[in-house]
N, C-alpha and C positions, 0 to 999 in steps of 0.2 A: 553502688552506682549513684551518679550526682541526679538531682530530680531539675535543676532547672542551672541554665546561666546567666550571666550577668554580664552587664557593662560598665565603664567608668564612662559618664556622663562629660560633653565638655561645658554643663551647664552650673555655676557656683553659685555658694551662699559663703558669707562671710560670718566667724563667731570669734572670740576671744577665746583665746590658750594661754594661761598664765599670762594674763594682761596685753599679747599680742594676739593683733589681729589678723589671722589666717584664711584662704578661701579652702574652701570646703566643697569639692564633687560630689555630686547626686550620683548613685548609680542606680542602673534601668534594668527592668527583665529583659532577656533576650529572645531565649529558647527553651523549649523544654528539652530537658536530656534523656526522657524515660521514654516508650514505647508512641508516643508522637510525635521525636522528634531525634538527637541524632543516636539511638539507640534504635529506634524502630527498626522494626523487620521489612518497610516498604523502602525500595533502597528510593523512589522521589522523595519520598518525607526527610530521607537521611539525608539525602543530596544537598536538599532547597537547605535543612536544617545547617549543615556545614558550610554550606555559601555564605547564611547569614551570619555566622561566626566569621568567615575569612571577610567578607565584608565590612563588619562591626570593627574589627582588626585595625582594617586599613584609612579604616575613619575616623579611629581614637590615637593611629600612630602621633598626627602632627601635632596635640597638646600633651598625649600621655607624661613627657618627661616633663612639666610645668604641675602634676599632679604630686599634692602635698597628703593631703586626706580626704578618706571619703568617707561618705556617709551609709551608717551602715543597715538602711533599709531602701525598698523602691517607693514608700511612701512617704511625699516631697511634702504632702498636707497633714503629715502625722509625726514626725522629725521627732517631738520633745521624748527625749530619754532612749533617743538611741544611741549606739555606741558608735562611735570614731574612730575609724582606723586608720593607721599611719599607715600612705602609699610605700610598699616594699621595692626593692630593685627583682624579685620574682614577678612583681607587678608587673610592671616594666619592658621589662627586658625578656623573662620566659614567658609570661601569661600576655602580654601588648595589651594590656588593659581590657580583659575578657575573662570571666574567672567563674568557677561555681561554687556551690556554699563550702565545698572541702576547703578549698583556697580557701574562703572569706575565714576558715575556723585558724588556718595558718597567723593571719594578719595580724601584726600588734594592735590591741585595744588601746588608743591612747586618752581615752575620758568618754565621759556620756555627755550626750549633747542636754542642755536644758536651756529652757527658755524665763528668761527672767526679766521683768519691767520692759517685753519687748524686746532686750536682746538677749541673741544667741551665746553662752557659755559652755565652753568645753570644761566641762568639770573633772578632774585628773584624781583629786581624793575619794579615794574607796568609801571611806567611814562617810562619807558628805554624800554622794549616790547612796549610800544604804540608808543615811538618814529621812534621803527623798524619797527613795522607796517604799518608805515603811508608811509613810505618811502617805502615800497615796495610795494605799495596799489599804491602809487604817480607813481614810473615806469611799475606798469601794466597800471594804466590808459593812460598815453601819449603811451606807445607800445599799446597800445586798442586792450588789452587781458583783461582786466577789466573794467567791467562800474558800476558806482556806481548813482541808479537814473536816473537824467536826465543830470550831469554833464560830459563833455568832455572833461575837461582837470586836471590836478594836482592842477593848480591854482586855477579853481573854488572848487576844494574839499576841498584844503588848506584853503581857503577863510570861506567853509560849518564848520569844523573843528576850525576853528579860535572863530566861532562864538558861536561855542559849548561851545567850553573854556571858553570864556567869560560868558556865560550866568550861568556857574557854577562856576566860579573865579577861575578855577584848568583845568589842563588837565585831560581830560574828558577818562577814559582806557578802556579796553573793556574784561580784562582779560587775565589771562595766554594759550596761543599758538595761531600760527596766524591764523591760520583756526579752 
């Protein structure tokens, strides 16, 4: 069962994808789907909770088809290194721009968002996100605000990491956005 919904925002930010410049939708929490909302056993919570969907619905119809990507968290102040997902025609057209995280797991990833001298980069290379990963994985662990296992320092991860590589001849990625 889905735990919360979502909306495509008609509110943009603009980042580079392969050297073009794309706008980029924010998307918002909606609703919860679980026992306070349209799951509940109180059929007003269900009720109010489905209105705000058909609602949401009909206020995202008149830009949803001008929707290119979206952004794939609801936090607008925390953006760097989340992933991008290419507006789907189930977006569209079955979901009307309203979806919950099952959908969002459907979406194609098309890059991690990163922020670089101030602008926004949709970053598309796997190895290039894993490299910024590590590197910021690396100074939470030495600040030890991260622990990863049993290691304590950057170098023993680097070291655990090295070893992955190796064992697969390739750098080893983990996917589009850092969290």
């Amino acid at each position: 069962m889905s735990n919360t919904i979502s909306y495509v925002t008609k509110s943009t930010f603009t980042a580079l994808l392969n050297q073009e410049k794309v706008n980029v939708n924010y998307q918002a929490f909606l609703v919860n789907a679980n026992s306070f909302g349209t799951a509940s056993s109180d059929e007003n919570v269900r009720r109010k909770s489905e209105k705000r969907i058909e609602s949401r619905k009909e206020a995202v119809s008149p830009y949803i088809r001008d929707v290119r990507f979206i952004l794939g968290t609801w936090d607008k102040n925390n953006k760097n290194g989340a992933s991008i997902f290419k507006a789907s025609e189930k977006l569209i057209d079955e979901l009307e721009g309203v979806f919950d995280e099952y959908a969002e797991d459907e979406f194609e990833r098309v890059g991690t968002l990163v922020e670089i001298k101030g602008k926004w980069i949709i970053e598309t290379d796997l190895e290039v996100v894993e490299q910024i990963r590590r590197s910021i994985e690396c100074e939470k662990i030495d600040a030890k605000t991260l622990r990863i296992g049993e290691m304590t320092s950057s170098k023993e991860y680097l070291a655990y990491l090295a070893e992955k590589d190796a064992e697969k001849g390739t750098l080893v990625t983990r996917g589009h956005g850092f969290y």
